[in-house]
N, CA, C and O atoms as a GROMACS GRO file, in nm:
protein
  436
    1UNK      N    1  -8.281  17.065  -2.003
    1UNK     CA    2  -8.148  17.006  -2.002
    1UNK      C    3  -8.130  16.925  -2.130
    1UNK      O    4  -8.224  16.856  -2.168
    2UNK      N    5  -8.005  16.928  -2.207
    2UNK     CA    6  -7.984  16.848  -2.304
    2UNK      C    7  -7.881  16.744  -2.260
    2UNK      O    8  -7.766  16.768  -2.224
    3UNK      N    9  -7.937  16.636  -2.270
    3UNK     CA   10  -7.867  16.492  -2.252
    3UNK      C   11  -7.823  16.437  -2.370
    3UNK      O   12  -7.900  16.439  -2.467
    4UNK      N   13  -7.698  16.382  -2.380
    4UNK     CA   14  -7.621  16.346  -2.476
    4UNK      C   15  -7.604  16.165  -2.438
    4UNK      O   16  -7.546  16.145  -2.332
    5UNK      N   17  -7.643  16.056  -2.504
    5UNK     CA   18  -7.671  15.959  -2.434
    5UNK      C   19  -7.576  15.851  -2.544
    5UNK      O   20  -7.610  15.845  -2.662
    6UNK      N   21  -7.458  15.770  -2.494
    6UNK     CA   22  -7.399  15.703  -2.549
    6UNK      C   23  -7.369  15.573  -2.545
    6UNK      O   24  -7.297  15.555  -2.447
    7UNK      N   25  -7.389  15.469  -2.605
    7UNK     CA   26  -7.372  15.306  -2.633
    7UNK      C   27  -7.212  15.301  -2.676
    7UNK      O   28  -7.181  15.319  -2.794
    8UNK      N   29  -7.108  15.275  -2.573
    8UNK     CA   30  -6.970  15.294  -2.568
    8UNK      C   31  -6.938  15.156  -2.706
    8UNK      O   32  -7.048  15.111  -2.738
    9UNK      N   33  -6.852  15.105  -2.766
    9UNK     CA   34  -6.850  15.019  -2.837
    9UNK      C   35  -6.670  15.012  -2.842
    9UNK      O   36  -6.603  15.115  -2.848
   10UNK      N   37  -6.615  14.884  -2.839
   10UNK     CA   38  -6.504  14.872  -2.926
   10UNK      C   39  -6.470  14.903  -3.034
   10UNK      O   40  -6.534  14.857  -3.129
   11UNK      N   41  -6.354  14.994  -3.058
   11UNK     CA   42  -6.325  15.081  -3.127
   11UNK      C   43  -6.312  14.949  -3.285
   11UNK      O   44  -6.244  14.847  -3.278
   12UNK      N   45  -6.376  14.979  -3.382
   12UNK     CA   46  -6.380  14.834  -3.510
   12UNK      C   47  -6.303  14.930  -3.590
   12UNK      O   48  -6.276  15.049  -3.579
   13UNK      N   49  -6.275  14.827  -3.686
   13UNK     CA   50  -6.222  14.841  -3.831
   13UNK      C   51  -6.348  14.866  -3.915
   13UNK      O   52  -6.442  14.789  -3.896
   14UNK      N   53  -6.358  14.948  -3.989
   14UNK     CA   54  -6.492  14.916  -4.008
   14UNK      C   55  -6.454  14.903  -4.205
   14UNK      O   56  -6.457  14.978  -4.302
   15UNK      N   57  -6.426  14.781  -4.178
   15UNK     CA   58  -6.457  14.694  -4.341
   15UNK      C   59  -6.557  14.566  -4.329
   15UNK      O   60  -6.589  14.500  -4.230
   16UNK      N   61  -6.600  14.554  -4.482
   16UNK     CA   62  -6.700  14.442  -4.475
   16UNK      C   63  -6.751  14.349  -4.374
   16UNK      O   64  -6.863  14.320  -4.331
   17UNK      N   65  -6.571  14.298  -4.341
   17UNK     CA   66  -6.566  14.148  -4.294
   17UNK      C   67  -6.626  14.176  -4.121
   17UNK      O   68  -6.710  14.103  -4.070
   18UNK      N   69  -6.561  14.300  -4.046
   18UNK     CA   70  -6.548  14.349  -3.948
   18UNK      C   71  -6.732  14.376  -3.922
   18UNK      O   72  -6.786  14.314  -3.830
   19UNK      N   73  -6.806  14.458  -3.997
   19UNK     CA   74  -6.962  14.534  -3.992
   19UNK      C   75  -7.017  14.424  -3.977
   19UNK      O   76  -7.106  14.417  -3.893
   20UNK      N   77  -6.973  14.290  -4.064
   20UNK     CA   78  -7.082  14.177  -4.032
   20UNK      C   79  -7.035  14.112  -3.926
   20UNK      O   80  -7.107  14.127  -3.827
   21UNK      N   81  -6.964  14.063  -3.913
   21UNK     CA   82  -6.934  14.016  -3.798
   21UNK      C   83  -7.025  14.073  -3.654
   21UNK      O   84  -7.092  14.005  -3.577
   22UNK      N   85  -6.992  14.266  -3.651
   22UNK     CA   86  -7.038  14.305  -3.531
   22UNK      C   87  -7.184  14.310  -3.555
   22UNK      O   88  -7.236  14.353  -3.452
   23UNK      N   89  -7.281  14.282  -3.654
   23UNK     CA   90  -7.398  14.286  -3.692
   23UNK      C   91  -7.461  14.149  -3.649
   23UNK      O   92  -7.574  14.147  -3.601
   24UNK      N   93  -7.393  14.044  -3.664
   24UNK     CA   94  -7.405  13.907  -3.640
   24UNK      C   95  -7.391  13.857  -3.476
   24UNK      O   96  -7.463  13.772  -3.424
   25UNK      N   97  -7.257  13.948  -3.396
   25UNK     CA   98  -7.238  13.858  -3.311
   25UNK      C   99  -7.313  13.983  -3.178
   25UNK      O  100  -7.310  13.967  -3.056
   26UNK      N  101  -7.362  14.078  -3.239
   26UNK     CA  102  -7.411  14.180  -3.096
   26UNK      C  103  -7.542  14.186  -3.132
   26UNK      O  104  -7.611  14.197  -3.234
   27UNK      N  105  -7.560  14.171  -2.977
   27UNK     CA  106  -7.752  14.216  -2.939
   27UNK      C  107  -7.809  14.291  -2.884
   27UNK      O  108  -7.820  14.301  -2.762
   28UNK      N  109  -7.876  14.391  -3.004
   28UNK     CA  110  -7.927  14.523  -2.933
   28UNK      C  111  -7.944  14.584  -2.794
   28UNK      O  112  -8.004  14.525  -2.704
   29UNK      N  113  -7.905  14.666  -2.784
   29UNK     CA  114  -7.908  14.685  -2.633
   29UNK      C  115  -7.969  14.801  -2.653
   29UNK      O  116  -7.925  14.890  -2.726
   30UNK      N  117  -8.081  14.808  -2.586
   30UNK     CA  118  -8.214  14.897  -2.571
   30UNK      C  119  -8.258  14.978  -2.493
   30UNK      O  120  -8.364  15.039  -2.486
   31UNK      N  121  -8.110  14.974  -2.392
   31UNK     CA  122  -8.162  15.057  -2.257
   31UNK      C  123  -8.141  15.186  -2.300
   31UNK      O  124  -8.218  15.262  -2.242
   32UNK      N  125  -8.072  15.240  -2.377
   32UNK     CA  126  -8.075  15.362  -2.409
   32UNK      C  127  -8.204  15.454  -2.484
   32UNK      O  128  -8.207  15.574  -2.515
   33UNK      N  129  -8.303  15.349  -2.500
   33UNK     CA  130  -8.378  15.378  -2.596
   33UNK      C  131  -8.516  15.400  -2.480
   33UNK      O  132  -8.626  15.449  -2.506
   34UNK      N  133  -8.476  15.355  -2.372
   34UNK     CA  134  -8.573  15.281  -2.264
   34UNK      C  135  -8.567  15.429  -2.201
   34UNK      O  136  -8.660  15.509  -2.208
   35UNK      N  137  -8.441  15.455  -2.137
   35UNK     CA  138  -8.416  15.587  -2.041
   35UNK      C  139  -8.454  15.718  -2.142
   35UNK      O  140  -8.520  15.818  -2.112
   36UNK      N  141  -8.396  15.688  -2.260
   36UNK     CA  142  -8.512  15.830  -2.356
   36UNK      C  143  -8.662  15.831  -2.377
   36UNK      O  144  -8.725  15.930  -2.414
   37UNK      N  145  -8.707  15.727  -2.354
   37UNK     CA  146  -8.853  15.687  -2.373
   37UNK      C  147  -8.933  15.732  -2.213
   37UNK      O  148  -9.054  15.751  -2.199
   38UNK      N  149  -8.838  15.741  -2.114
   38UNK     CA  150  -8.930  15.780  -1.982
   38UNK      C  151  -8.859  15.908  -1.951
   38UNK      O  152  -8.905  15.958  -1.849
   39UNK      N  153  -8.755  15.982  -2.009
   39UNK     CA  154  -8.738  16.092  -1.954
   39UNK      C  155  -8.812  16.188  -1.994
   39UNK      O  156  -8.854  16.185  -2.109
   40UNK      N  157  -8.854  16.329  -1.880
   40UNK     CA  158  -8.954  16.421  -1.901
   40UNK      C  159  -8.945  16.500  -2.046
   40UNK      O  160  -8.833  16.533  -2.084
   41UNK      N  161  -9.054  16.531  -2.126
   41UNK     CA  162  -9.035  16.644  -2.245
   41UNK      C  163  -8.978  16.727  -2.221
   41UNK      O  164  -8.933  16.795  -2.313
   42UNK      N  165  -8.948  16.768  -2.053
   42UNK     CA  166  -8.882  16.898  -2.109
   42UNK      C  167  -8.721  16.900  -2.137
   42UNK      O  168  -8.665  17.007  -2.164
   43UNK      N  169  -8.658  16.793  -2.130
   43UNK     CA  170  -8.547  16.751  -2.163
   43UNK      C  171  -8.522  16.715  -2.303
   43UNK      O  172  -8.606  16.641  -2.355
   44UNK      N  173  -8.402  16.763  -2.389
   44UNK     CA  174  -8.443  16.669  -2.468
   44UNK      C  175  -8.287  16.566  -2.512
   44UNK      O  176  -8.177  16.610  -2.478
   45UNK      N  177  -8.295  16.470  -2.566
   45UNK     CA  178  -8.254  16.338  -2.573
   45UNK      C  179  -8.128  16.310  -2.699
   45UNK      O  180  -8.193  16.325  -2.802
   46UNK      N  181  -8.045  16.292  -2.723
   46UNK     CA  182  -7.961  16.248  -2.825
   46UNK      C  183  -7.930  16.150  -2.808
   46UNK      O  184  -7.863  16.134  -2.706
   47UNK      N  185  -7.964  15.997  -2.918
   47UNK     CA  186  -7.838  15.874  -2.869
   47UNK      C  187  -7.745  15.854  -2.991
   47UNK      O  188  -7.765  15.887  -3.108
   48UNK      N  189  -7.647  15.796  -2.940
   48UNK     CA  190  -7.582  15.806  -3.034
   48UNK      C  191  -7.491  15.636  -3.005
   48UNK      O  192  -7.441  15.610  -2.895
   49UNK      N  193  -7.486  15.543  -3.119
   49UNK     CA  194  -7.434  15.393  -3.140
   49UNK      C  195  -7.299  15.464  -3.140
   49UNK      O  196  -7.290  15.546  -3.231
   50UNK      N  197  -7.162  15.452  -3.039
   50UNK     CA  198  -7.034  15.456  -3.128
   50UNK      C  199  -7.020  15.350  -3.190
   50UNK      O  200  -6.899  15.365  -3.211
   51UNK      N  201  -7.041  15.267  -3.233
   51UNK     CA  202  -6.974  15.200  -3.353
   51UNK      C  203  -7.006  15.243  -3.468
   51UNK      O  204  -6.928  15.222  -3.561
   52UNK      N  205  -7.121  15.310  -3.488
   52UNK     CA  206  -7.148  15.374  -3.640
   52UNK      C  207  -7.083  15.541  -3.627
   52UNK      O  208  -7.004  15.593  -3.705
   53UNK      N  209  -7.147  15.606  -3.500
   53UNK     CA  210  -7.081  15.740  -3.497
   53UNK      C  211  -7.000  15.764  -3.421
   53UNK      O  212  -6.990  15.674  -3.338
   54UNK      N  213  -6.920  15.859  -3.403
   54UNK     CA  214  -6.827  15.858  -3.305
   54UNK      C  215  -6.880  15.987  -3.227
   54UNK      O  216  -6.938  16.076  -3.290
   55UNK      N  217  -6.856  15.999  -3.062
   55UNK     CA  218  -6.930  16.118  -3.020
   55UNK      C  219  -6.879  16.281  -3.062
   55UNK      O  220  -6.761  16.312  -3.077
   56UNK      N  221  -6.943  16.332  -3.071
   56UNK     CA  222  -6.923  16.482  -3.091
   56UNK      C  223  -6.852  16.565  -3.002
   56UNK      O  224  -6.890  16.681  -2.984
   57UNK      N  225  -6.762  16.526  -2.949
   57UNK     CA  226  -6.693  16.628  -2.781
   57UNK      C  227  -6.757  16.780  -2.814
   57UNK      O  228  -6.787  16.838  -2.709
   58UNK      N  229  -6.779  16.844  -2.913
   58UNK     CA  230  -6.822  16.998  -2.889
   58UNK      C  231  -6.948  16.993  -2.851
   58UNK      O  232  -6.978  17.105  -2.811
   59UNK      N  233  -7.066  16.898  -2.840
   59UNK     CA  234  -7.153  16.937  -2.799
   59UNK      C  235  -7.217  17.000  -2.707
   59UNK      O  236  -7.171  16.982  -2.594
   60UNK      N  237  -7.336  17.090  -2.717
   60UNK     CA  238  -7.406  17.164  -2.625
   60UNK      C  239  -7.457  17.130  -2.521
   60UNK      O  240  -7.494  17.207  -2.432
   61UNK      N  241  -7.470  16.935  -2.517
   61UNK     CA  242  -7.528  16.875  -2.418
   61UNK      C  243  -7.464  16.884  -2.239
   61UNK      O  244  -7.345  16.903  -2.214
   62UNK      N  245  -7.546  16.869  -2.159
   62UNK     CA  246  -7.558  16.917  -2.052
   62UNK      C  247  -7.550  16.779  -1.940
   62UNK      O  248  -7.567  16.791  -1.819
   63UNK      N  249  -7.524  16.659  -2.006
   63UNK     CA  250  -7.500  16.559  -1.948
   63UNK      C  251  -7.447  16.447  -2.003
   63UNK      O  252  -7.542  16.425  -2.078
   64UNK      N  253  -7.375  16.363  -2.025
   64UNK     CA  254  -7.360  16.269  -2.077
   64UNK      C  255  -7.357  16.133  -2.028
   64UNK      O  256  -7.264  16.108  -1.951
   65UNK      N  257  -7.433  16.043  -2.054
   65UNK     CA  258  -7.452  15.928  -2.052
   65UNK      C  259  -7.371  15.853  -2.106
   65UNK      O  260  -7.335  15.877  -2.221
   66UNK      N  261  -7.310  15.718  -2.020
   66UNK     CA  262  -7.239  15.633  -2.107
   66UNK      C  263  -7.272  15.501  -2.060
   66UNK      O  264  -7.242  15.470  -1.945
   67UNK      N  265  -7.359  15.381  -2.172
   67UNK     CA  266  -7.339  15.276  -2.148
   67UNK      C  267  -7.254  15.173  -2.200
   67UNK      O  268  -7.202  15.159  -2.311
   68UNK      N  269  -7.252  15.100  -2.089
   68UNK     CA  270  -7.113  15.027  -2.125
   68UNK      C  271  -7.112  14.851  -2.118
   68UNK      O  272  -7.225  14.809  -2.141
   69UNK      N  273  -7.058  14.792  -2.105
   69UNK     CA  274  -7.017  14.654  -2.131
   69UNK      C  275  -6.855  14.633  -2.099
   69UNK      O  276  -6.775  14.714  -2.146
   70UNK      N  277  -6.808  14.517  -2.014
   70UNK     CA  278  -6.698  14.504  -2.038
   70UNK      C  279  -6.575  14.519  -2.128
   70UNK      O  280  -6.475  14.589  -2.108
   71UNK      N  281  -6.603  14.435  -2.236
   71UNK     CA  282  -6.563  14.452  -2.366
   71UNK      C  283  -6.536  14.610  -2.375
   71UNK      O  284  -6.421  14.646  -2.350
   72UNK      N  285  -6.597  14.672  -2.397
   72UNK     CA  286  -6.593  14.800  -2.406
   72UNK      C  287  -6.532  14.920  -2.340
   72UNK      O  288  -6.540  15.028  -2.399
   73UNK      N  289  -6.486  14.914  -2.249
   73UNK     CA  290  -6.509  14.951  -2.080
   73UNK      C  291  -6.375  15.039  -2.141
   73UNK      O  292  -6.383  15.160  -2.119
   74UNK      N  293  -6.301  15.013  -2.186
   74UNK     CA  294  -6.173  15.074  -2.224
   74UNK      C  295  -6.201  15.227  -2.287
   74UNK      O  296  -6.157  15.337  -2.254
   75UNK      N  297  -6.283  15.190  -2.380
   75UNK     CA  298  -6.336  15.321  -2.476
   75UNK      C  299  -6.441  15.368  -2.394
   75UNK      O  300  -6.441  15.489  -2.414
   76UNK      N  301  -6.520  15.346  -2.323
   76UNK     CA  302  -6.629  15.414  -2.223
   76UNK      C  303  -6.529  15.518  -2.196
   76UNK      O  304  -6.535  15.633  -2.240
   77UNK      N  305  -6.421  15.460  -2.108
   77UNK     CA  306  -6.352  15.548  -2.001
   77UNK      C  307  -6.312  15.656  -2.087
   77UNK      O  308  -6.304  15.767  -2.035
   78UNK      N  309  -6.282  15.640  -2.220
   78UNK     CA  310  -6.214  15.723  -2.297
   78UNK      C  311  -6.244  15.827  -2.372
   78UNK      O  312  -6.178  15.921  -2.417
   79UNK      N  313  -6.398  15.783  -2.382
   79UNK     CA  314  -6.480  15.868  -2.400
   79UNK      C  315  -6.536  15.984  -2.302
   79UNK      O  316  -6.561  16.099  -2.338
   80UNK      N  317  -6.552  15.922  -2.149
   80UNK     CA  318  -6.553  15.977  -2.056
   80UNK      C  319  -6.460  16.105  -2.047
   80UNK      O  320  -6.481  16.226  -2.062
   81UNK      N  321  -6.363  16.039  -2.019
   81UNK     CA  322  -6.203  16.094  -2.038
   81UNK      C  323  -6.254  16.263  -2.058
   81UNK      O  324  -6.274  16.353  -1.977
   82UNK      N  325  -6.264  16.255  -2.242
   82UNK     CA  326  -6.249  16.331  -2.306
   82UNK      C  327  -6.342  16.458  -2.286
   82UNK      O  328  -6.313  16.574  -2.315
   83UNK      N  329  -6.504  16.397  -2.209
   83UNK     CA  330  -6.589  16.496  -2.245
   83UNK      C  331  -6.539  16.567  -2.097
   83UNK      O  332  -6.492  16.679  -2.114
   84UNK      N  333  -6.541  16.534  -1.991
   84UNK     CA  334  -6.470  16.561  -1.857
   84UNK      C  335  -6.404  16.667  -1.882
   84UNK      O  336  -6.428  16.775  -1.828
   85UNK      N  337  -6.304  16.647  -1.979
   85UNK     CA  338  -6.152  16.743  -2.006
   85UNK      C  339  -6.226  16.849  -2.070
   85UNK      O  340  -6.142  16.927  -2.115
   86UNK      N  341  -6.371  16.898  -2.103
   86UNK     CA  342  -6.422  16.941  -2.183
   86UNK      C  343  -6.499  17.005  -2.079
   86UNK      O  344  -6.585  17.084  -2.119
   87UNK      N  345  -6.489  16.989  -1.962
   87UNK     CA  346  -6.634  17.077  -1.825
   87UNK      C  347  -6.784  16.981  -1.815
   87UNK      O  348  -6.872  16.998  -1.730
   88UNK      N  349  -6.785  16.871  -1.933
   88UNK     CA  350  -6.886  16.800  -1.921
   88UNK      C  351  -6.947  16.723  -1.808
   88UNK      O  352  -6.854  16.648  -1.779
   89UNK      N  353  -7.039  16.697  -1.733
   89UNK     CA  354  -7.068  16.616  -1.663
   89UNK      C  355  -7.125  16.440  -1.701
   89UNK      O  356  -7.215  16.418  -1.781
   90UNK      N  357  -7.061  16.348  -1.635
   90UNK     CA  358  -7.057  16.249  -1.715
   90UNK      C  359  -7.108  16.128  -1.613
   90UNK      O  360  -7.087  16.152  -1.494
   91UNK      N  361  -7.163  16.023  -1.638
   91UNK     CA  362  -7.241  15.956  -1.592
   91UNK      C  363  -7.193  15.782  -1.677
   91UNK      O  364  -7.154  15.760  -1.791
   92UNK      N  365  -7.216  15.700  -1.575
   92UNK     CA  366  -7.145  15.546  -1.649
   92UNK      C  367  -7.254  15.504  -1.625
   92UNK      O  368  -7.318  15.565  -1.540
   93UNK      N  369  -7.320  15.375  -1.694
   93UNK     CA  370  -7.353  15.309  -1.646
   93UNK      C  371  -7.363  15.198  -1.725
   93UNK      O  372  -7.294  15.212  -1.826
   94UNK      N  373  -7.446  15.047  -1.716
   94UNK     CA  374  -7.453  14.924  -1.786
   94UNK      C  375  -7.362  14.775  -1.742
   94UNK      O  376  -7.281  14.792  -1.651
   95UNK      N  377  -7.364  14.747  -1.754
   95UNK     CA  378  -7.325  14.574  -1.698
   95UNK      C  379  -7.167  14.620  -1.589
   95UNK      O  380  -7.163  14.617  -1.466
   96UNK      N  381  -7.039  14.664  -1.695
   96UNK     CA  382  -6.944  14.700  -1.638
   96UNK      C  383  -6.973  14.781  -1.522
   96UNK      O  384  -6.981  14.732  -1.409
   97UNK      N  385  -6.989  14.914  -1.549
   97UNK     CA  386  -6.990  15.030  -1.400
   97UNK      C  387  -7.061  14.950  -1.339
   97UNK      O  388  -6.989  14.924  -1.242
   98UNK      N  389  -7.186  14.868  -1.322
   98UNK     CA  390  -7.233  14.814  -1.214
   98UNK      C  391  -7.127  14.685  -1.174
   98UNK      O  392  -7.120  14.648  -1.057
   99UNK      N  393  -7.088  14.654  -1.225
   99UNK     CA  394  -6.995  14.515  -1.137
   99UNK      C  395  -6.879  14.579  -1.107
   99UNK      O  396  -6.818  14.525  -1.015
  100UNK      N  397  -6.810  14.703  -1.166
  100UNK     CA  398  -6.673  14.730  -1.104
  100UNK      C  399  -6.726  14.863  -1.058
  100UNK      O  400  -6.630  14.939  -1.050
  101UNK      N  401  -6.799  14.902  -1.037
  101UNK     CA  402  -6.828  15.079  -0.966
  101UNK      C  403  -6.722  15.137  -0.911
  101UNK      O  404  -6.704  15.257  -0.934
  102UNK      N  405  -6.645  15.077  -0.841
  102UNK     CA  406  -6.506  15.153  -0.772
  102UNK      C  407  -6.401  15.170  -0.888
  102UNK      O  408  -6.307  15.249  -0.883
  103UNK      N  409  -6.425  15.101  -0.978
  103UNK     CA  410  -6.331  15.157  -1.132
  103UNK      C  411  -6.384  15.276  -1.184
  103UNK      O  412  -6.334  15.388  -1.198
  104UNK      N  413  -6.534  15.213  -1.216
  104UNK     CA  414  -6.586  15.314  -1.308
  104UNK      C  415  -6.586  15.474  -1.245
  104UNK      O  416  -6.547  15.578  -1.299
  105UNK      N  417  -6.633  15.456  -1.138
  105UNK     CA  418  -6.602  15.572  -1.033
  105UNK      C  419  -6.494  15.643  -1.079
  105UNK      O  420  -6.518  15.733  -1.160
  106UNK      N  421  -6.395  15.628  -1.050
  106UNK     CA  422  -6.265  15.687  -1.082
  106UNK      C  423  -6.258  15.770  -1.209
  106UNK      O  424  -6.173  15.859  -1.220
  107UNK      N  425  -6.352  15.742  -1.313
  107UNK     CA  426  -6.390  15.830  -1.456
  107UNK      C  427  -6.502  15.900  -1.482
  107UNK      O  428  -6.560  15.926  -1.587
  108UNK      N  429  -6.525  15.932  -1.353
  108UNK     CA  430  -6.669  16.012  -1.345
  108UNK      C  431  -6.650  16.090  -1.239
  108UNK      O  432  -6.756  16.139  -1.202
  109UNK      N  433  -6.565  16.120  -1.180
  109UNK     CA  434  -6.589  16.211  -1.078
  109UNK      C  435  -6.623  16.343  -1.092
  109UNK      O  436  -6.642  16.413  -0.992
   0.00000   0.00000   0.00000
C-alpha cells in the first residue's frame, strides 16, 4: 500500500517576513515521522510539510493521512476535500479531529 502522509498547515504568504515568523513561532510536530517509523516495510511512506509543499492530488497513493491542528483545520478539510473528489481514501487525525471528531468526521467519510 502507498500512504501519502500530510502535516495540514495554514495556507502562508511565503515572503521573508512570513518563513521566519512560521520558523520561529511553530514546533515540530513529529508524529508523522513517528507513524512512518513503525509502519510495516511492506508499505511504503511519503510525508509531505504543506507549508513548504503543497500536496500532489494526482498521486498514486492509496491512503491519505492528514494531520491537523486547529489553526489549520480549515485547509485539512480542504485538502481532504480535494483528494476525496479524486476516489482517495482519507483519514484525519491530530489535536483538532480528536477534540471535534463529529466535524472532522463529516470530511472523511
Amino acid at each position: 500500500m502507498k500512504i501519502l502522509l500530510i502535516n495540514a498547515n495554514k495556507e502562508h504568504k511565503h515572503n521573508l517576513r512570513s518563513h521566519l515568523l512560521y520558523k520561529i513561532n511553530s514546533t515540530p510536530i513529529l508524529v508523522l515521522q513517528q507513524i512512518a517509523a513503525v509502519t510495516p516495510e511492506r508499505h511504503t511512506v511519503q510525508l509531505i510539510d504543506d507549508y513548504y509543499d503543497p500536496p500532489d492530488y494526482n498521486t498514486n497513493a492509496d491512503l491519505i493521512g492528514i494531520s491537523t491542528v486547529t489553526p489549520s483545520a480549515t485547509r485539512a478539510y480542504a485538502i481532504a476535500d480535494e483528494f476525496r473528489k479524486r476516489g482517495k481514501k482519507v483519514v484525519l487525525g491530530g489535536h483538532h479531529p480528536s477534540a471535534v471528531h463529529k466535524e472532522a468526521k463529516k470530511t472523511c467519510r
